[in-house]
N, C-alpha and C positions, 0 to 999 in steps of 0.2 A: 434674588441670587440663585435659590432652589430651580427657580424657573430658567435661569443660563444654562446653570450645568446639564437639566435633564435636554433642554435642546440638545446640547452640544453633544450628551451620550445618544441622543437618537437619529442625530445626521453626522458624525464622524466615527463614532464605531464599528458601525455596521463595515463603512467604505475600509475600514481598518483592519480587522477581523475577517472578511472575506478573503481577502489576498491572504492574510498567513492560513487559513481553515484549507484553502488550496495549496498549499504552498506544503503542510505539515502533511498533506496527502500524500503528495508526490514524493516528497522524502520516506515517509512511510514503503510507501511503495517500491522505491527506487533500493532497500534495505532489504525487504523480502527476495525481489528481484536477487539482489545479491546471493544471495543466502542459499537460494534455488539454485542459482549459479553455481555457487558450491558444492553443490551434493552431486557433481556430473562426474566430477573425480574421484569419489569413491563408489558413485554406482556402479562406476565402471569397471574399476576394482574387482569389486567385490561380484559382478558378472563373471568377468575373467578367472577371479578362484571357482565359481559353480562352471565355468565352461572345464578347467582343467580337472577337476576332481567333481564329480558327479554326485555324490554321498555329501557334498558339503551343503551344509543348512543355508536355507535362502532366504531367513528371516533375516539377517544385516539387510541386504538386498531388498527385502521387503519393505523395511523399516524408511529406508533411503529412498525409496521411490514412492513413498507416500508423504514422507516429510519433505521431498523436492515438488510434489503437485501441491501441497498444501500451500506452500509458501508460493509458489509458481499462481495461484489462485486468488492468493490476500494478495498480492503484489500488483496481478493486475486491473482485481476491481478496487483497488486503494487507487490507480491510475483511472478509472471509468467512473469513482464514484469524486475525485476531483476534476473532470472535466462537465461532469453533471452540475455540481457547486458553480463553475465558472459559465455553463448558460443560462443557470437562474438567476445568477447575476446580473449577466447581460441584459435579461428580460425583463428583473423587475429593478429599476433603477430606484437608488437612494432616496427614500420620504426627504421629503425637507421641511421644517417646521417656524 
């Protein structure tokens, strides 16, 4: 019986678990993405107050345009490190036992 189950966890897991490990990427990703998306409306913002007043602090600005490259960076190696998962797949196909 021992010997069913561990086949069955070493040639249907893997095929199982690959599609979501790719899958939890790209949503991963598609989230960051997001997010970085978000901070264009207040960088801009906050550009526009340092354009109109010269003396104003450009640390908001600072803050946003670092936390939009970061996320802008997980976002799209969270996209490049699931499409790396999806050709090692490709190339080494399911042991079968």
């Amino acid at each position: 019986m021992f010997k069913l189950a561990k086949s069955f966890v070493l040639t249907v897991m893997p095929s199982v678990l690959k599609p979501l490990h790719i899958l939890w990427n790209e949503i991963i990703g598609f989230i960051f993405i997001v997010f970085a998306i978000g901070t264009v409306p207040a960088g801009l913002r906050y550009y526009r107050a340092m354009a109109a007043d010269p003396t104003a602090n450009g640390f908001r600005l600072a803050v946003t345009v670092f936390f939009g490259a970061t996320m802008t960076y997980f976002g799209i190696t969270s996209f490049l490190r699931a499409r790396r998962i999806r050709r090692l797949a490709e190339q080494r196909p399911v042991s079968s036992y």
